[in-house]
C-alpha positions as CSV (number, residue, x, y, z in Angstrom):
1,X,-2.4,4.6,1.3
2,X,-0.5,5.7,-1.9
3,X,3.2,5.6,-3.2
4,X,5.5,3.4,-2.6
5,X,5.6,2.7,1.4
6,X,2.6,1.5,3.1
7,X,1.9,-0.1,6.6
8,X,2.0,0.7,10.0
9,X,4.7,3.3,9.9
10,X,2.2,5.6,8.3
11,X,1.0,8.4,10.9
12,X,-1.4,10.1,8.5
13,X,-3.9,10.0,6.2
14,X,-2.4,10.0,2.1
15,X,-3.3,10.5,-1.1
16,X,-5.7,7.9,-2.7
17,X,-8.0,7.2,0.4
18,X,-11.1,7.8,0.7
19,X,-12.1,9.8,3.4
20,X,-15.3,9.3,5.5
21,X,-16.8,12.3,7.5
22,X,-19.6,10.6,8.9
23,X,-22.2,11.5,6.9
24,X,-21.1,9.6,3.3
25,X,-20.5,6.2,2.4
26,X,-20.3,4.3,-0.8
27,X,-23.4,1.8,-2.1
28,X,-22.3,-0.9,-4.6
29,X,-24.1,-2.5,-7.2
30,X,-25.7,-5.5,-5.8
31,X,-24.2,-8.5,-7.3
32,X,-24.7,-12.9,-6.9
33,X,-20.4,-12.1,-6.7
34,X,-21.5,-11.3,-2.9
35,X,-22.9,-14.8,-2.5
36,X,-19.8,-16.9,-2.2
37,X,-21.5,-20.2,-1.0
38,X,-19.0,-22.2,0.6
39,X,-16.2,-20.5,-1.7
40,X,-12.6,-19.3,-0.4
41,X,-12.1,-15.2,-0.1
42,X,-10.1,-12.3,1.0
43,X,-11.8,-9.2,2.3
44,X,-8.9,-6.9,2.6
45,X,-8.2,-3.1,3.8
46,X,-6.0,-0.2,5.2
47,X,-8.0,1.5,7.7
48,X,-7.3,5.0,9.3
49,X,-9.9,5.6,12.5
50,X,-10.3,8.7,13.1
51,X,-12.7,9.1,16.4
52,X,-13.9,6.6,18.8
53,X,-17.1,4.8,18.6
54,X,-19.2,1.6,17.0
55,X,-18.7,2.5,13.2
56,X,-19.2,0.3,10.1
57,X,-16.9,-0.6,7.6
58,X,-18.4,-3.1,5.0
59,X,-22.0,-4.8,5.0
60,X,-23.1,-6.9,2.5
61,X,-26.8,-7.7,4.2
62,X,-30.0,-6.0,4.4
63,X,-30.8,-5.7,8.3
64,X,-31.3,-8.4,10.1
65,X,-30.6,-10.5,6.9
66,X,-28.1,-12.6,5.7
67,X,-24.2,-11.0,4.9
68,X,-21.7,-10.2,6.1
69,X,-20.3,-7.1,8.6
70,X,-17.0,-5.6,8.9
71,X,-17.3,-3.4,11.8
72,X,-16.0,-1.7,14.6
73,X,-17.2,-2.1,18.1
74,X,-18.1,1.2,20.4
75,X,-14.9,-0.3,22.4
76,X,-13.0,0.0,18.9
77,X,-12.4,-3.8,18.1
78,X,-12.8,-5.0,14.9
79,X,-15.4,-7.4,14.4
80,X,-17.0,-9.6,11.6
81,X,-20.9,-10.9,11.6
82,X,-22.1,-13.1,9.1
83,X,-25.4,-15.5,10.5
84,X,-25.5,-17.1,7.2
85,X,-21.6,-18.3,8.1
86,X,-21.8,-18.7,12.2
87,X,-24.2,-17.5,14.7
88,X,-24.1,-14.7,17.2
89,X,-20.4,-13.1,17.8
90,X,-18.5,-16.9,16.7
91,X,-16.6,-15.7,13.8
92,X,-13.0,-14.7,14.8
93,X,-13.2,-10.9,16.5
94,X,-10.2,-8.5,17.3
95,X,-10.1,-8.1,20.8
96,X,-7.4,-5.1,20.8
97,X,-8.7,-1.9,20.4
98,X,-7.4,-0.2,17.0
99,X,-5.2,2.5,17.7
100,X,-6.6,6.0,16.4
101,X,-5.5,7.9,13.9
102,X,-3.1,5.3,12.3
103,X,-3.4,2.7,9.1
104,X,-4.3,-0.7,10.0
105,X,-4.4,-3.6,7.8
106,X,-7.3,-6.0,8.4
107,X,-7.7,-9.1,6.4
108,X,-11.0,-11.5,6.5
109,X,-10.5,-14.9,4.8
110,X,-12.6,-18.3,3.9
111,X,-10.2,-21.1,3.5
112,X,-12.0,-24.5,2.7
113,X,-14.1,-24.5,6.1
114,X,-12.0,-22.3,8.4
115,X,-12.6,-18.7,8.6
116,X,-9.6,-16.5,10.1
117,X,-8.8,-12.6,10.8
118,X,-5.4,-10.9,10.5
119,X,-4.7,-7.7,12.0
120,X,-1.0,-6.3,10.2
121,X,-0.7,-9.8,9.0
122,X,-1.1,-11.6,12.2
123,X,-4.0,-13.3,13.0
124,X,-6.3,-12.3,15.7
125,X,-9.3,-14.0,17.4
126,X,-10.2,-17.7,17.2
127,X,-10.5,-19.5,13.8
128,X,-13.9,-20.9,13.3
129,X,-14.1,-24.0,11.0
130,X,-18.2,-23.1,9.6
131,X,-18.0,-26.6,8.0
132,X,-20.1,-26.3,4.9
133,X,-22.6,-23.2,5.4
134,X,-22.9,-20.9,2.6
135,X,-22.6,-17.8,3.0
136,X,-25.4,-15.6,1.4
137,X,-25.6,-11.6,1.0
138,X,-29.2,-10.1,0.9
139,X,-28.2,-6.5,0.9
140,X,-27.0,-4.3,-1.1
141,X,-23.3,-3.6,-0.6
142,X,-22.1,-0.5,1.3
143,X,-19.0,0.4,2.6
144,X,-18.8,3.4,5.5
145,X,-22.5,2.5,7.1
146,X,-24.8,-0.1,7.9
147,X,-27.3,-1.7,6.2
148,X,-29.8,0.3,8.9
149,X,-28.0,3.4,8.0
150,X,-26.2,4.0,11.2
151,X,-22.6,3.7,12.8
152,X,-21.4,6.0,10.0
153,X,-17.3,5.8,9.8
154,X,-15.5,8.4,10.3
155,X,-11.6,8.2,8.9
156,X,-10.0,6.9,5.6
157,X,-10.1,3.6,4.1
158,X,-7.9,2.5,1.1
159,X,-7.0,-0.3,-0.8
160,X,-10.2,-2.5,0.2
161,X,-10.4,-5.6,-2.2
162,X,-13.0,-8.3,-2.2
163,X,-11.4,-11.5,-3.7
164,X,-14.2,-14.5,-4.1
165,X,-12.6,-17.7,-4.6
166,X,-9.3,-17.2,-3.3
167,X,-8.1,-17.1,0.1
168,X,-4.6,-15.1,-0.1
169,X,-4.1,-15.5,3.4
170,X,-3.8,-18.4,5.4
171,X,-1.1,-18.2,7.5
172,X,0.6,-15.0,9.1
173,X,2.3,-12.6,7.1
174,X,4.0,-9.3,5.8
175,X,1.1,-6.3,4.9
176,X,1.1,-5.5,1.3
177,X,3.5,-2.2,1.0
178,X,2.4,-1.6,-2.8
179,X,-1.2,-0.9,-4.1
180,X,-3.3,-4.1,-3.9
181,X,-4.0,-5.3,-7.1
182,X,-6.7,-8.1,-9.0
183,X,-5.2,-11.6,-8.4
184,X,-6.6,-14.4,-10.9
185,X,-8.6,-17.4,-9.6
């Protein structure tokens, strides 16, 4: 979202998202910044869903491989895999579907051993401490598919910020209601 006023009382795509019809995504340079080892970091977003289904939002691992993604289920959950970090489905999960055609702000975070999610700055699912496993992306970065090209998204996404070494959020809290911005370390 852009201007001044962001969050949940938004009921429509704005100006300075990018949309996503399906059938585009974005690729990003691979970079060791995607390997954050045992590091803290923020994965952060406004998300604006436009159809129900099993869609991708970020994925940082080649398939099969070692990364980490930001999905949604075909129930519309938000989930987040990362085998390098936990195995199977043991990372924290939303287990509320996302309402359609609305922002959402979704928040991943490392902080020392404990991985949470916040959905509109509550958090959601089950904290997993991942004692020391590094995490390790093999992929190349992509936001709007997968890594095996499929589960295209389908909506608007704005504001997504990848912050490694700093966990912003820890606690509950208020949604950002200005653009996000670069934090130092």
């Amino acid at each position: 979202p852009s201007g001044t006023s962001y969050g949940s009382e938004l009921t429509a795509p704005t100006e300075g998202s990018v949309s996503f019809d399906g059938a585009e995504y974005i690729t990003i340079a691979d970079s060791s910044d995607y390997d954050l080892g045992t590091n803290d970091f923020t994965i952060e977003f406004f998300v604006y869903k436009a159809v129900t289904g099993k869609m991708s939002i970020f994925e940082t691992r080649s398939w099969g491989g070692d990364g980490f993604n930001l999905e949604f289920s075909s129930a519309d959950k938000f989930e987040w895999y990362d085998p390098s970090l936990a195995s199977g489905n043991d990372l924290p999960m939303d287990t509320t579907p996302v309402v359609l055609n609305s922002w959402t702000h979704f928040a991943v975070t490392r902080n020392g051993s404990f991985c949470r999610m916040y959905r509109n700055g509550k958090e959601v699912g089950t904290a997993k401490d991942v004692g020391s496993n590094s995490q390790a992306s093999d992929g190349t970065p992509r936001i709007g598919i997968s890594a095996a090209d499929a589960n295209p998204f389908n909506g608007f996404i704005s504001n997504f910020r990848f912050i490694n070494g700093t966990a912003i959020y820890t606690h509950n809290f208020t949604p950002p209601t200005k653009p996000l911005t670069t934090t130092s370390q």
